[in-house]
ZAKEGU-99622 format. One record per residue (C-alpha): x, y, z. Coordinates in steps of 0.001 Angstrom, whole numbers. Layout:
# ZAKEGU-99622
@xx:X&yy:Y&zz:Z
...
***
This chain:
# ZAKEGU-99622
@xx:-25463&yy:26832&zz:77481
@xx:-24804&yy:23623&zz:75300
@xx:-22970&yy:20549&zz:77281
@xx:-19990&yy:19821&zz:75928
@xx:-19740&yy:16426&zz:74683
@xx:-16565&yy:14406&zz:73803
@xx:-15688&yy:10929&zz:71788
@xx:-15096&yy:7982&zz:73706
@xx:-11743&yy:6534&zz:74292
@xx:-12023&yy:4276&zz:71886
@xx:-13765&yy:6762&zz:68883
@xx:-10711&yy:8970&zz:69897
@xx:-8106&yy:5812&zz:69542
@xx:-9932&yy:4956&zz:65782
@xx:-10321&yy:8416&zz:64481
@xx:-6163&yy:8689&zz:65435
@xx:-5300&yy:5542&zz:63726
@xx:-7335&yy:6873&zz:60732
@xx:-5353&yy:10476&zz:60649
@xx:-2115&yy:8864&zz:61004
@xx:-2554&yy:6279&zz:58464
@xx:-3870&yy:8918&zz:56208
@xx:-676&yy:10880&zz:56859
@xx:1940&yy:7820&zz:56333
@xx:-33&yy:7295&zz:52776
@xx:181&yy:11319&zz:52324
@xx:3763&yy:10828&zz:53121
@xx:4655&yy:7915&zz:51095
@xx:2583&yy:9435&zz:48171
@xx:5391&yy:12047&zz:48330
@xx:7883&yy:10228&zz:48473
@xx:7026&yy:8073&zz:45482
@xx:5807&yy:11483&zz:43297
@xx:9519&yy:12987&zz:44054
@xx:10985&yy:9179&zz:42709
@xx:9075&yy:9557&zz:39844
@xx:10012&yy:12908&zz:38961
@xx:13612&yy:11855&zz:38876
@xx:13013&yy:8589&zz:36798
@xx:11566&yy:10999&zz:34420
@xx:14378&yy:13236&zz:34924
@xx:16723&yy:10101&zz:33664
@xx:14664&yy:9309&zz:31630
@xx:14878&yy:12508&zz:29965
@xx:18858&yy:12886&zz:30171
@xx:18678&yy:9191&zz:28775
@xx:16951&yy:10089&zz:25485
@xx:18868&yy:13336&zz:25182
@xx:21993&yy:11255&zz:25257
@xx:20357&yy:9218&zz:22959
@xx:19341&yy:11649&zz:20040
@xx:22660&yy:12998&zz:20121
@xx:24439&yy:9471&zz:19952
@xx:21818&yy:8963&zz:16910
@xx:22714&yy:12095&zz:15235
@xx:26463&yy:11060&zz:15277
@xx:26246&yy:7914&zz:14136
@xx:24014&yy:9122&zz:10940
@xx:26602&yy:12336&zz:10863
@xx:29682&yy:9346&zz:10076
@xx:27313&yy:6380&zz:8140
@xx:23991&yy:8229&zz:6927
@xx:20432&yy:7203&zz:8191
@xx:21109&yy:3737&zz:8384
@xx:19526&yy:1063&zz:10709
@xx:21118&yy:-842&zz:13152
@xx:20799&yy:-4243&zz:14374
@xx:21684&yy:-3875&zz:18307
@xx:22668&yy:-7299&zz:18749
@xx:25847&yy:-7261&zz:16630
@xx:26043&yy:-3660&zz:15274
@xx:25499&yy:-4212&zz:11577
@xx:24252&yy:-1284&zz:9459
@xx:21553&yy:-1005&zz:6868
@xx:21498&yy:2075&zz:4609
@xx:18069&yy:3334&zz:4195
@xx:17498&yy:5152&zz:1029
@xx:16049&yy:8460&zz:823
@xx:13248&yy:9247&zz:-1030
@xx:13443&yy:12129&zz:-3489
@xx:10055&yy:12862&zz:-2357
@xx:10650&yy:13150&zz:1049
@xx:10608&yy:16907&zz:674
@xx:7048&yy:17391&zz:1178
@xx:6933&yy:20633&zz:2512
@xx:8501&yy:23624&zz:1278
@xx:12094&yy:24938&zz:2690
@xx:10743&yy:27214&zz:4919
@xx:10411&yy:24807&zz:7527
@xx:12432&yy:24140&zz:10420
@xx:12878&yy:20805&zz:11909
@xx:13754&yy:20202&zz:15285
@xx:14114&yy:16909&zz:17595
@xx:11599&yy:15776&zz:20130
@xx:14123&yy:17192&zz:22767
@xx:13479&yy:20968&zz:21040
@xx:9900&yy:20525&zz:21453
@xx:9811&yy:19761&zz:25174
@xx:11727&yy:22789&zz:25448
@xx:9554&yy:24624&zz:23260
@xx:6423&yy:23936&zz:24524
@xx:7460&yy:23180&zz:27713
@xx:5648&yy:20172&zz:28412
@xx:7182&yy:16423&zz:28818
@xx:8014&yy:13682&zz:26779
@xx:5548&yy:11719&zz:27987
@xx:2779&yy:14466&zz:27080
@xx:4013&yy:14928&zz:23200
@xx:4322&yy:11131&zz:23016
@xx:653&yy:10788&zz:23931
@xx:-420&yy:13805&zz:21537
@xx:1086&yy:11923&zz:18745
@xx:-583&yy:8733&zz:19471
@xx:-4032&yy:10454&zz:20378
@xx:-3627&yy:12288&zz:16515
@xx:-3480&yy:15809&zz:18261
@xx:-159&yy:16405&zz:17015
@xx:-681&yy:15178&zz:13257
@xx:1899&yy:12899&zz:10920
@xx:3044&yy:15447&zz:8036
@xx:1334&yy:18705&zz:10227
@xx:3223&yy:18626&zz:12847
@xx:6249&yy:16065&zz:12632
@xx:7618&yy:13763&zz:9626
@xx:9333&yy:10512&zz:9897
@xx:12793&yy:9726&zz:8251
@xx:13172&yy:6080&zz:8528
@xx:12924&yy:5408&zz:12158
@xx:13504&yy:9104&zz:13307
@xx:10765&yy:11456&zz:14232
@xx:11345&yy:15188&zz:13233
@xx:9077&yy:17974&zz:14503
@xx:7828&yy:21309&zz:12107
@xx:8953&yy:24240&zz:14345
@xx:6535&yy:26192&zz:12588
@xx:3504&yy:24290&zz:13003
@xx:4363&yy:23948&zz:16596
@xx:4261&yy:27907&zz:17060
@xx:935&yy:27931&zz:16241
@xx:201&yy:24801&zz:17444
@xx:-3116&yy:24632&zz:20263
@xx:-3690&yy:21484&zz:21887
@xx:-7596&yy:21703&zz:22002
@xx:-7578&yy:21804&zz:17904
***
C-alpha cells in the first residue's frame, strides 16, 4: 500500500489563489462576452433603423447624398447602365442577408472586404448603398 502524500500548506494556499483567479477571469470573460453580444445586438437594431430611415429619405428625394452637418442634398444620377444583370434578380439589403444566411453583420462585412462575397457576383453598389443578389446568395458557399 502506497503512502498517501499531500501538498504543503503553502502549495495548497498557491494552487487556490491560482483556481480562483482563474475563475474571476472565467467569470469576467462572461460577463464581457454577454456585453458584447448586446452591443452587437444595438448595433444591429441601430443599422436596421438606419436602412429603413435611408430607404425613406430616397423614397421622398431619390438617391441623393447628404451632407450630415447641415442636411443638404446632392442628387446622384443614375446610370442607364446600371442594369448589369438581367431582371431576374432580386435585391435585398444587408439586413435580408443576415437573415438569410444567418450569420452577422460583422461576418458579411468581412466576406466583402476579404473578396469572398464578390462586387457585381454577389452585391452591387448604387451610389453609397450596398445591395445584395438574392440569387447568388442561395447558392452562395463560403469556402469558394
Amino acid at each position: 500500500m502506497s503512502k498517501q502524500k499531500n501538498l504543503t500548506e503553502d502549495e495548497l494556499k498557491l494552487l487556490q489563489v491560482n483556481v480562483n483567479k482563474l475563475k474571476q477571469v472565467h467569470i469576467e470573460l462572461g460577463r464581457l462576452e454577454n456585453q458584447k453580444h448586446k452591443i452587437l445586438h444595438q448595433m444591429g437594431e441601430t443599422e436596421k433603423e438606419f436602412d429603413e430611415l435611408q430607404q425613406n429619405i430616397e423614397k421622398k428625394y431619390g438617391k441623393c447624398s447628404i451632407n450630415i452637418e447641415n442636411g443638404e442634398l446632392s442628387v446622384i444620377e443614375q446610370k442607364e447602365d446600371i442594369k448589369e444583370f438581367d431582371d431576374n434578380v432580386t435585391l435585398i439589403t444587408e439586413n435580408d442577408v443576415v437573415d438569410l444566411l444567418n450569420v452577422s453583420k460583422v461576418t458579411l462585412n468581412s466576406w466583402r472586404k476579404n473578396n469572398i462575397l464578390k462586387e457585381h457576383i454577389h452585391y452591387i453598389r448604387i451610389g453609397t448603398t450596398l445591395r445584395y443578389k438574392k440569387e447568388s446568395l442561395l447558392n452562395f458557399n463560403e469556402d469558394e
